[in-house]
N, C-alpha and C positions, 0 to 999 in steps of 0.2 A: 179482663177489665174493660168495661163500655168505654169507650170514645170520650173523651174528654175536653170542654170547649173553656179558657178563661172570659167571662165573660160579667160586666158592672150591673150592676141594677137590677139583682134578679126578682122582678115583679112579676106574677102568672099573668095569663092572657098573652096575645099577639106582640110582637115586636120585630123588627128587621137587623138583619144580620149586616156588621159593618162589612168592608171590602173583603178583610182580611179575613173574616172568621167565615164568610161567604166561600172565600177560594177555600179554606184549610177543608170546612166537610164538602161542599160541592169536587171540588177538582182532584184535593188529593187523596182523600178517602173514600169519592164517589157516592155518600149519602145522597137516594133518592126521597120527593113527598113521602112523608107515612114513614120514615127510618127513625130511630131516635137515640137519641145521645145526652152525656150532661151538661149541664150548665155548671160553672163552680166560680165564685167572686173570689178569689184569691184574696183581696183587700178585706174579707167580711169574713173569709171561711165558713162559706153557706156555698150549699148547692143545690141543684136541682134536674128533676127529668125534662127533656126538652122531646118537642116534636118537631122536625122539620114540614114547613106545608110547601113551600115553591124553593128553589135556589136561593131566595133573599129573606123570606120570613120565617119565624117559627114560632112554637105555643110554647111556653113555659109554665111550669107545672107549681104548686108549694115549695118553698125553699124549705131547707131542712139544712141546720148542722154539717158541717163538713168531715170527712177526720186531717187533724191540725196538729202541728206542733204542741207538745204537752207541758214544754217547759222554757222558757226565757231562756236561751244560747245566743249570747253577742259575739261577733267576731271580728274582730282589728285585724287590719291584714296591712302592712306596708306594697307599697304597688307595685307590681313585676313588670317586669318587660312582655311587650309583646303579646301574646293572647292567654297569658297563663292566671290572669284576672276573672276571666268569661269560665274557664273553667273550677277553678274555686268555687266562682258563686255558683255553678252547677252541682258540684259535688257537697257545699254546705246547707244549699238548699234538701237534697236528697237525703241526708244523715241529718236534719230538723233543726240548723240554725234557724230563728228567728228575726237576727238583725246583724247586719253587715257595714262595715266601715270600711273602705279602703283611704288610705294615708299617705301622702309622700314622706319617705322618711328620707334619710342623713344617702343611706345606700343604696336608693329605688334609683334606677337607672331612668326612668321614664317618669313622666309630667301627663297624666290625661288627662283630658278637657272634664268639667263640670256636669259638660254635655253627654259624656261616658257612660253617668250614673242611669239614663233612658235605656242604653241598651242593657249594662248588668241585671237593671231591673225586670226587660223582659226576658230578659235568658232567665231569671229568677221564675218568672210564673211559668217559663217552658218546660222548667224541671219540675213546678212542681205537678204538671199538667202532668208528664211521664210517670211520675214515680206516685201519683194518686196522695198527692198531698191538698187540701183544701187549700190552704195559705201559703203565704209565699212572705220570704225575709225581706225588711225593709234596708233597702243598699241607699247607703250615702257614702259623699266624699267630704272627708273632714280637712280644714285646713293645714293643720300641724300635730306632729305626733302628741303632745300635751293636750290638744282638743280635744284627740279623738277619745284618748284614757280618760278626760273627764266627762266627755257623754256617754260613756260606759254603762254607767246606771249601779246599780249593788248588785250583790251576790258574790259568789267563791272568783278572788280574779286569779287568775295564771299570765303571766308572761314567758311564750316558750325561747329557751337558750337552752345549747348545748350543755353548757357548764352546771347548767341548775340541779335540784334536786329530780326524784320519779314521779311522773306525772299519776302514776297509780297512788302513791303515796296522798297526793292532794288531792283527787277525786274522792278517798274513800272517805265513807261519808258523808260527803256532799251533797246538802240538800238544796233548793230552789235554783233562784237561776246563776247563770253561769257566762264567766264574763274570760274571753281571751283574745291574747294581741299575738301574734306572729308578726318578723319582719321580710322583706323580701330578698334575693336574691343578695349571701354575703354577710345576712342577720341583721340583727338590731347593735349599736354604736355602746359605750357603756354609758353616757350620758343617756340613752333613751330607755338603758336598762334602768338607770339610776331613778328614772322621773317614774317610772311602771316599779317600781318598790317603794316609791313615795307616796304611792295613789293605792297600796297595799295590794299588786299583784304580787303571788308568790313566783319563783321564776323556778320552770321546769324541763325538766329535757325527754325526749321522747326516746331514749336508750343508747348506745354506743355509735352509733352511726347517725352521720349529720344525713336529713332527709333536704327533696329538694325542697321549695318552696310551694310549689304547687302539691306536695304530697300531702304535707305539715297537717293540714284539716282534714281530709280526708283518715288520717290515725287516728287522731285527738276525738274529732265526734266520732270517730264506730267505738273508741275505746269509751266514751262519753256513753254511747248506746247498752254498751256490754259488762258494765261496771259500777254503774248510778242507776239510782232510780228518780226516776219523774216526781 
């Protein structure tokens, strides 16, 4: 797979490379003038061929269509402790979420700032710069767990619990998009089970064994991948 740069405004002709995208093909990939790599707008899911001409500038070529997420996958996530946030939105990114909530619920051990949502967001387009996704999921942080299920949007909802029904069970057949809330570290309270069957998520368990929290998405979408169709 070519070299892959995120990168706004993909307009052909000349333009200058900011700091960052300067070091990432100059210094660590060593692209010399005359090498070339792509351009891809994550926020657009367009990309395109790029030429490098100096260290700072390059030519941009027609934008064209990306390959992109093919289906609406929302994802609620109560917020973990520690770095196990950064990895989620790595791993939801790569298995074709399209939109990300993190939440403080009743059992989130941790509080992150507002200001959090800038880095999940570029850990967001860094996955999907790796894994050759054009797009990248839109990460916000919602104020209360009832927000966040009501910015959910329509489609099939699931709220995962151990206790629930098979998650096979409620995928099959599942058409358009696709809406799910996980809680962090401990689960979701029964009052937050109770408001996620108010707002018609179905509640599901992903099999005999409780997963940690950071695993929870990474099953849900490959079984989302292996199971449903687009």
């Amino acid at each position: 797979m070519s070299l892959r740069v995120p990168m706004a405004d993909l307009v052909p002709g000349e333009r200058a490379l900011d700091a960052e995208q300067a070091r990432y093909v100059g210094r660590v990939h060593r692209l010399k003038p005359g090498d070339t790599f792509v351009a891809f707008d994550p926020s657009r899911a367009i990309e395109c061929d790029a030429e490098l001409l100096d260290a700072r500038r390059v030519r941009l070529g027609p934008a064209r269509p990306a390959r992109a997420a093919t289906r609406a996958i929302t994802w609620i996530h109560g917020c973990p402790k520690g770095d196990k946030a950064d990895a989620i939105v790595r791993d939801a990114t790569e298995l074709g979420a399209t939109r990300m909530i993190y939440v403080q619920t009743t059992r989130s051990v941790t509080r992150p700032p507002a200001a959090r949502v800038v880095r999940w967001s570029k850990i967001a387009r860094e996955a999907a710069r790796q894994c050759g996704r054009g797009d990248a999921p839109d990460v916000s942080l919602a104020k209360d767990w009832e927000s966040a299920l009501d910015a959910a949007g329509d489609g099939t909802r699931i709220v995962l619990d151990p206790t629930g029904g098979a998650l096979r069970d409620a995928l099959a057949g599942a058409r358009g998009p696709l809406v799910f809330a996980a809680g962090p570290e401990g689960g979701l309270t029964p009052g937050e089970l109770a408001a996620a069957a108010a707002r018609g998520f179905a509640a599901c368990s992903l099999g005999a064994f409780v997963m940690r929290t950071e695993t929870v998405p990474a099953a849900v979408l490959g079984a989302v991948a292996l199971v449903t169709e687009s």
